[in-house]
C-alpha positions in Angstrom: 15.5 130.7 68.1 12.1 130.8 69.3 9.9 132.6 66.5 12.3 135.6 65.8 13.2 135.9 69.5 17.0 134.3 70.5 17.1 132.6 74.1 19.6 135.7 74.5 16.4 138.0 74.2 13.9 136.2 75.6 16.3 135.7 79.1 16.9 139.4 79.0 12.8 140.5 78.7 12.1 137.5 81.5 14.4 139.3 83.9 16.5 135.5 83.6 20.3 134.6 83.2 20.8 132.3 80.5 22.7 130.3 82.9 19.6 130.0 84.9 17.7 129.1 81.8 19.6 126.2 80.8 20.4 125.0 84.1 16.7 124.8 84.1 16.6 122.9 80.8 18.8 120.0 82.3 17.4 119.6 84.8 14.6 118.3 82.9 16.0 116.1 80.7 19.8 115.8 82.1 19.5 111.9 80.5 17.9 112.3 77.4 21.1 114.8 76.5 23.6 113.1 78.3 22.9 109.5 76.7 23.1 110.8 73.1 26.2 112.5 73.1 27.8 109.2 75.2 26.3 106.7 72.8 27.9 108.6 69.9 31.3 109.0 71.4 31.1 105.3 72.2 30.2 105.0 68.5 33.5 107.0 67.6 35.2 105.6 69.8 34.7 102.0 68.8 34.8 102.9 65.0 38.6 103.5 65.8 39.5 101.2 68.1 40.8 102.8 71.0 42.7 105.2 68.4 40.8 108.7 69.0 41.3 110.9 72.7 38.9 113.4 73.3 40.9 115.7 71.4 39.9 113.9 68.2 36.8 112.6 69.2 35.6 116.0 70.5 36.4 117.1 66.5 34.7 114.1 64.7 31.3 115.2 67.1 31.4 118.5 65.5 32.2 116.8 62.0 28.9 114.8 62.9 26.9 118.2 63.5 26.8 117.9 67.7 28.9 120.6 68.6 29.9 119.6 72.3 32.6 121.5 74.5 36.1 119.4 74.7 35.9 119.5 78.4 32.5 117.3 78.4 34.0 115.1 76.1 37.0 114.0 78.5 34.5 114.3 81.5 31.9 111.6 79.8 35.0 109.1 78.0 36.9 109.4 82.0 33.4 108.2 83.2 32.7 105.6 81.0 36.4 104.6 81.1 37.3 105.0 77.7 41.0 105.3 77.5 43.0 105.6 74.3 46.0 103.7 74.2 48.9 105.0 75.1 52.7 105.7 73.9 55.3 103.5 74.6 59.5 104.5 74.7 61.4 104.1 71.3 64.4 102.2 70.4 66.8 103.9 68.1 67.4 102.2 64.6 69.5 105.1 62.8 73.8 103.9 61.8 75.5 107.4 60.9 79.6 106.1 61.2 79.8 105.6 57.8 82.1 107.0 55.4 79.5 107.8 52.4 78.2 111.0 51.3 76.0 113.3 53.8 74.2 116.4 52.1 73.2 119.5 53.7 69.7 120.3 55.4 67.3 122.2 52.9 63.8 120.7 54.9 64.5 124.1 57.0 64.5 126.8 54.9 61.6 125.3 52.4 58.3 127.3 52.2 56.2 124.3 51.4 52.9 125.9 49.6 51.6 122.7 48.5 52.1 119.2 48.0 55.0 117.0 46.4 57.4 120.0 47.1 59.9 117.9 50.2 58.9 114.3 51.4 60.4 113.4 55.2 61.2 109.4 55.3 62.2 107.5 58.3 62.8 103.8 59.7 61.1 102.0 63.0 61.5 98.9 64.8 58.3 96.2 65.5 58.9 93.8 68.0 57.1 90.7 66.9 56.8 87.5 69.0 59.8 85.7 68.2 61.8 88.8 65.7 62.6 92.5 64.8 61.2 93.2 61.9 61.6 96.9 60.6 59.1 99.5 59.0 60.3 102.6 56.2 58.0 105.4 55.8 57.8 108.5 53.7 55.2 111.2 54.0 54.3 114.4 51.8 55.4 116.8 54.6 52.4 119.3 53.4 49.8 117.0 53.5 50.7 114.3 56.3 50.1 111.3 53.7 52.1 108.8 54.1 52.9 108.2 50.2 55.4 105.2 50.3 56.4 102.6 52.7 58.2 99.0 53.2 57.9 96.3 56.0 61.1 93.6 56.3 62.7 91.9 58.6 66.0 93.1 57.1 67.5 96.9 57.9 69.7 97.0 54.4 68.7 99.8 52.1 66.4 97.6 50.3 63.9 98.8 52.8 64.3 102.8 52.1 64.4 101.5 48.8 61.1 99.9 48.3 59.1 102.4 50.3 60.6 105.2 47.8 60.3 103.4 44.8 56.5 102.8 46.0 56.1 106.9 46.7 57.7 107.4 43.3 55.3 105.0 41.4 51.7 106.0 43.1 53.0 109.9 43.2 55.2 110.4 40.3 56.4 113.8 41.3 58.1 116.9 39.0 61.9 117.2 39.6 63.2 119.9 42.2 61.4 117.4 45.2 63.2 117.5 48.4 63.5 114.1 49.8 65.0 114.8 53.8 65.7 112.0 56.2 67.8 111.3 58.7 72.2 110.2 58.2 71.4 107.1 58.4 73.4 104.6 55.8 70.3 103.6 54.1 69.7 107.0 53.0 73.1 107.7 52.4 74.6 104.5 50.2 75.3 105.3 46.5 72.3 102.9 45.3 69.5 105.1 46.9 71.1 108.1 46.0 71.4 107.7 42.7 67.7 106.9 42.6 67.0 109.8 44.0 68.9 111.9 41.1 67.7 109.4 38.5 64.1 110.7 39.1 65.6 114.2 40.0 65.0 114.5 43.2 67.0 116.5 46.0 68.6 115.3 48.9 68.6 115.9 52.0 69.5 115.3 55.5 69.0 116.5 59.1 71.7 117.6 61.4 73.1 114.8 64.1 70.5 114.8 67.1 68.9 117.0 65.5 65.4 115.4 64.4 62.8 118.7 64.3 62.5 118.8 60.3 61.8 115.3 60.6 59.0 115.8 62.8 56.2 114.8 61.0 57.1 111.2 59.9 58.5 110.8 63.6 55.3 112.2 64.5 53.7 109.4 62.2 55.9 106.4 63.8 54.9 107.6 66.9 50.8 107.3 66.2 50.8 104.1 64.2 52.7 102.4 67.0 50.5 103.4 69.9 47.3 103.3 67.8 47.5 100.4 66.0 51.1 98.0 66.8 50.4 98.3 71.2 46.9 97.8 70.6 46.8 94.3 69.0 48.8 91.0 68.7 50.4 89.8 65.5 51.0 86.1 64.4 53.7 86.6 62.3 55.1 88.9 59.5 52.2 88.5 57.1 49.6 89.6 59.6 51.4 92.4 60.7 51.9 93.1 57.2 48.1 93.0 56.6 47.3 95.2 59.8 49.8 98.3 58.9 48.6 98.2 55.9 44.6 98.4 56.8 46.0 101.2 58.9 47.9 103.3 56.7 45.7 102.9 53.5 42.2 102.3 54.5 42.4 104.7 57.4 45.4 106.9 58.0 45.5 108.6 55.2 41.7 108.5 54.4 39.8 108.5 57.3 41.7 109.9 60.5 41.8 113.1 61.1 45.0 114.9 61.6 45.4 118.2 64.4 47.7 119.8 62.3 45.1 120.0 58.8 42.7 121.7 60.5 41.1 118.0 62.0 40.7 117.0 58.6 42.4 113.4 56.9 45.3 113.8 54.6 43.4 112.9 51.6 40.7 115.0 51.9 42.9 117.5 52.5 44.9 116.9 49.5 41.5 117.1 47.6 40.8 120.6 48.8 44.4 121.5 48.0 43.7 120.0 44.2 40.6 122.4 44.3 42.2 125.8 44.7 43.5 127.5 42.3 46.2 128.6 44.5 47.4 125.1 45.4 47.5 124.8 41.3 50.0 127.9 40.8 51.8 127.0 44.0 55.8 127.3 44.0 58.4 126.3 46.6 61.3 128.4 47.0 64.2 128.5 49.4 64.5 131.2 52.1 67.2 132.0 54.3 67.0 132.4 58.4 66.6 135.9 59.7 69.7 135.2 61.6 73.1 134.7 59.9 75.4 132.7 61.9 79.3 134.1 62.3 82.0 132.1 62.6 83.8 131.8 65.9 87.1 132.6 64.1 85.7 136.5 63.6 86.5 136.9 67.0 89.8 136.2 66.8 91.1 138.5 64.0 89.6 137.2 60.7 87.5 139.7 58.6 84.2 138.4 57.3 83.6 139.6 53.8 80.6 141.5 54.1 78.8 140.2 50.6 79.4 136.7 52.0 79.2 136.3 55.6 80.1 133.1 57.4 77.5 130.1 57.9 77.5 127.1 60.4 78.4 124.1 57.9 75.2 122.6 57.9 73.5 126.0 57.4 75.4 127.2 54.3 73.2 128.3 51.0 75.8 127.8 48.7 75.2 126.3 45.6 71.5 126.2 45.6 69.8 129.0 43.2 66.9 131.6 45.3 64.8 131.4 42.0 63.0 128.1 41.9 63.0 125.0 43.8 65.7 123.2 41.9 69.7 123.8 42.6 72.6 123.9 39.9 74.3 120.9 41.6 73.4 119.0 44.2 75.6 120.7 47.3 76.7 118.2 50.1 78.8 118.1 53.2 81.1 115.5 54.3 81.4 115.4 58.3 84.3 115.8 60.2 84.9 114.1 63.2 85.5 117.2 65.3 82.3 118.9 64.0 79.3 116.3 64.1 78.0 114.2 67.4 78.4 110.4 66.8 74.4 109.2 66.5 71.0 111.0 65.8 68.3 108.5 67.1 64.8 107.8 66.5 62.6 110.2 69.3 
């Protein structure tokens, strides 16, 4: 604005494109403009070590009240070489030949409208120097925080164990939670399922190669391994203990911000949640897919009832009450040979 005039008046009344006029304009002072935008994506940049593409660092600009065009932003960090790091392939860590109980897949047909209504938990590899040491994580699917996790060198179940009993104690949920994760025998054995149903929580599990209701904490694995476990060097298990948890604590969850809440971290994100009243009255409730998977043996002579129509195994709703988040018992599945694929592996 220029007085009560916009640029957009004062280009039409000079017989000017605005094009012209601001081609014009950096001409002038192409440096001046140039330098501090690049000094404050270098800024950015360095405050998160390598951890922010332009993506990001294109949203933190406008966060910082210099609203510069995405485009620009890769332009200026390709110039000045500025190169996020980078993914690397994944080694699967997930043991599904087992003989204990597997429970049906809920994560699907939850409406989440707020937080603590289905956690998503998961288990990664780190390659140290001279060992394998192993990493569980569990994350608040509608807010992205990561609310419990475990570092080890062992894979037992004491690892899922440790990072639930860690969600349980900083989050202390209602019952009716869902907790999903993969078939792994971690989640499976009797000892962590019977602490999930001692604080009333609700298995669940995904189906074999099947990992998409899973996708945020794989999603997770996936950013704290190229942002923070490629990008340094670890002496041994207590440093690397010291660095993930930096990461996940002091800037994870609190300062980076994450695509999928609007560019926002999870924590302030679960403050403006807190905030609304509707995130106060929210409910979770259980809806079924549009389409209602028949069973092959229709075709060959068998009449469906029409009140209860066939369902894939892992798709069935039985058991589980439409009113309210919490079932009248816990419904599970055993698989059959025949039925399931062998191994559902880390992505």
């Amino acid at each position: 604005m220029q007085g009560k005039l916009t640029i957009e008046r004062m280009c039409r009344l000079a017989g000017v494109s605005r094009a012209s006029f601001y081609r014009r304009l950096e001409q002038q002072q192409p440096v001046a403009a140039d330098m501090e935008v690049r000094a404050e994506i270098h800024r950015i940049f360095s405050a998160h070590k390598r951890r922010y593409g332009y993506r990001r660092v294109s949203a933190e600009l406008r966060r910082r009240g210099l609203p510069v065009n995405h485009k620009r932003v890769a332009r200026l960090m390709r110039e000045d070489n500025l190169l996020a790091v980078q993914p690397k392939s994944f080694v699967a860590t997930t043991d599904s030949e087992h003989d204990c109980e597997v429970f049906l897949n809920l994560a699907a047909r939850l409406k989440l409208t707020g937080i603590d209504q289905l956690w998503v938990a998961d288990i990664t590899y780190i390659r140290l120097q001279g060992e394998f040491v192993y990493l569980a994580v569990m994350l608040d699917a509608f807010s992205r925080k990561v609310v419990g996790w475990a570092l080890d060198r062992t894979l037992t179940a004491r690892l899922a164990i440790a990072a639930l009993e860690q969600a349980l104690a900083a989050r202390r949920p209602a019952s009716g939670l869902v907790h999903h994760s993969d078939r792994g025998i971690q989640y499976a054995c009797g000892e962590y399922v019977s602490l999930l149903r001692r604080h009333a929580l609700i298995p669940s599990m995904s189906r074999p190669a099947n990992p998409y209701d899973n996708a945020s904490c794989e999603s997770f694995i996936k950013t704290l391994k190229r942002e923070e476990i490629q990008a340094n060097e670890y002496r041994d298990l207590e440093h690397l203990l010291e660095n993930v948890a930096g990461f996940i604590d002091n800037y994870y969850n609190r300062v980076r911000l994450h695509s999928a809440l609007g560019y926002r971290p999870p924590e302030e994100f679960e403050q403006a949640q807190h905030r609304s009243a509707e995130s106060r009255s929210a409910s979770m409730s259980f809806f079924r897919h549009a389409e209602i998977y028949r069973s092959a043996r229709a075709s060959e002579g068998r009449t469906a009832l029409a009140a209860s129509p066939d369902h894939r195994l892992d798709e069935s709703p039985a058991g589980y009450s439409s009113a309210g988040c919490s079932p009248a018992e816990p419904a599970s599945a055993l698989p059959a040979a025949n039925q399931f694929d062998a191994v559902s592996g880390e992505e």
